[in-house]
C-alpha positions, 0 to 999 in steps of 0.5 A: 500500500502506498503512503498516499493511500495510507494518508487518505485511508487516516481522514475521519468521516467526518471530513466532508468539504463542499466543491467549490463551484456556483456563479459568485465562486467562478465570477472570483475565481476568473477575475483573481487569475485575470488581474494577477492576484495571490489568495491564501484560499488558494496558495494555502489550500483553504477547504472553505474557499467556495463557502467564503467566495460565494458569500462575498469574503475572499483572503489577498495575500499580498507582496507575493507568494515566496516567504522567507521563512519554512514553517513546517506546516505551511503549503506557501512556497518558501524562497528568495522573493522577488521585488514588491509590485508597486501596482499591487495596492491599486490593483488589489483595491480595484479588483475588490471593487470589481468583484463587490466585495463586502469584507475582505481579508488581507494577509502575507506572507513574511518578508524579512528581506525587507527593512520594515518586513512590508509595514509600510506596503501594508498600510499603503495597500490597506489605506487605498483599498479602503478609499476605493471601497467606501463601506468595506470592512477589513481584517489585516492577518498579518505576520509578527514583523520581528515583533517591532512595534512601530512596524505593527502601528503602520499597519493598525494606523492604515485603520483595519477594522480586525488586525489578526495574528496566529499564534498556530500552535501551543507553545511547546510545539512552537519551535517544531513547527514554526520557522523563526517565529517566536511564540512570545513574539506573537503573543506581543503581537496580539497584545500591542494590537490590543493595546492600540484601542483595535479588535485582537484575533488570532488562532491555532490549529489542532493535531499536531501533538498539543493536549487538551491542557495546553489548548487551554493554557493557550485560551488564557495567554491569549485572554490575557493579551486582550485577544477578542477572537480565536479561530481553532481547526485542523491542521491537514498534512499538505504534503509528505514534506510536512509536518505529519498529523498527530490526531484528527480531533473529534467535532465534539472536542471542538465544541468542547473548546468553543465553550471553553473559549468563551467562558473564558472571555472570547467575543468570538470562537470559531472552532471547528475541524475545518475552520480556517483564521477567515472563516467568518472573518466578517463577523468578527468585525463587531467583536 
């Protein structure tokens, strides 16, 4: 038997992913490829693509599609990238517009070749989306910027209504899964967020090997950070390279978190097996 079908044998059944397809998902589809756009729905896979698409959310994921950094769980590509395209942000807001989008997540990859990690182009490509969008809601996920806080006020200044930042994992697990991220750094992160007055989210993903103790622990750094939303799901092996799956966690156990998280303090949780940090993002903006 081949290790492929060994891996296809392991989803439980609860694992049912909707086709992506109807007349709105196609309508995005065509105008992402036509106008040259990266979407973290497709560089990452996201098994919530048609839902998201067909309601009028989609993820950009700006600067392009190389990172400088090898998370071990991660599907993006991993390289030396290429310059930043100046047309980008006019192009991104104009495709929105085009697409008539309500929310619109904004995300990228890590940029360390950069002075300021791509602070600066964030808050540019933010500011013009949202002077060619009047009425439109954004979530900023963005990465930890070597954890410099003036790099991170660019972008809370360019006004996102949500500014998220996934911790992805508890801390014991960080250092095997996470390329040069620290899980300090990024409970900062979400805590200067929260500090600067904007609505804090972040997330994990579960099956990598974490106990239910840690889950918990990892609610209560968050809660102590002023974190406001929390996205839980399960982490999918996207290649033999990665990172194996530990467990696929049951739905129950999921709820189980749901209420957990929100006894402690969470506006928001979004917990689910396929629960992604978008899933619902435009919800989150009256957190």
């Amino acid at each position: 038997m081949s290790r492929s079908s060994v891996k296809k044998e392991r989803l439980p059944e609860w694992f049912r992913m909707k086709r992506a397809e109807g007349p709105t998902y196609s309508h995005l589809r065509n105008l992402v490829e036509a106008n040259r756009l990266h979407t973290i729905c497709k560089s990452g896979n996201c098994p919530n693509i048609g839902e998201c698409w067909n309601v009028g959310t989609a993820t950009f994921m700006i600067m392009g599609d190389t990172c400088t950094r090898a998370c071990r769980f991660c599907s993006v590509r991993t390289g030396k990238p290429g310059p930043l395209d100046e047309h980008e942000p006019e192009r991104l807001a104009l495709s929105i517009k085009e697409m008539g989008l309500k929310h619109c997540v904004i995300t990228s990859v890590d940029r360390d070749d950069l002075e300021d990690g791509g602070a600066s182009f964030w808050a540019e490509t933010v500011r013009t989306i949202k002077k060619a969008n009047p009425g439109l809601t954004v979530e900023a996920l963005i990465p930890d910027f070597q954890g410099r806080h003036e790099h991170i006020r660019l972008v809370i200044n360019a006004g996102p209504e949500v500014i998220s930042h996934n911790l992805e994992t508890v801390r014991r697990l960080t250092p095997r899964i996470r390329s040069l991220n620290r899980y300090d750094t990024s409970l900062d992160v979400v805590r200067f967020i929260a500090s600067e007055g904007r609505t804090a989210k972040s997330g994990i993903m579960l099956g990598l090997g974490e106990s239910e103790s840690e889950v918990l622990e990892t609610m209560d750094d968050l809660i102590s950070a002023g974190c406001k939303i929390m996205t839980i799901g399960q982490y999918l092996q996207p290649t033999l390279k990665h990172y194996p799956v530990t467990e696929y966690i049951h739905p129950e156990q999921f709820k189980k978190y749901e209420k957990a998280g929100l006894e402690k303090g969470f506006r928001f949780v979004e917990s689910s097996p396929l629960v992604r940090s978008s899933y619902h993002a435009e919800r989150h903006i009256y957190a």
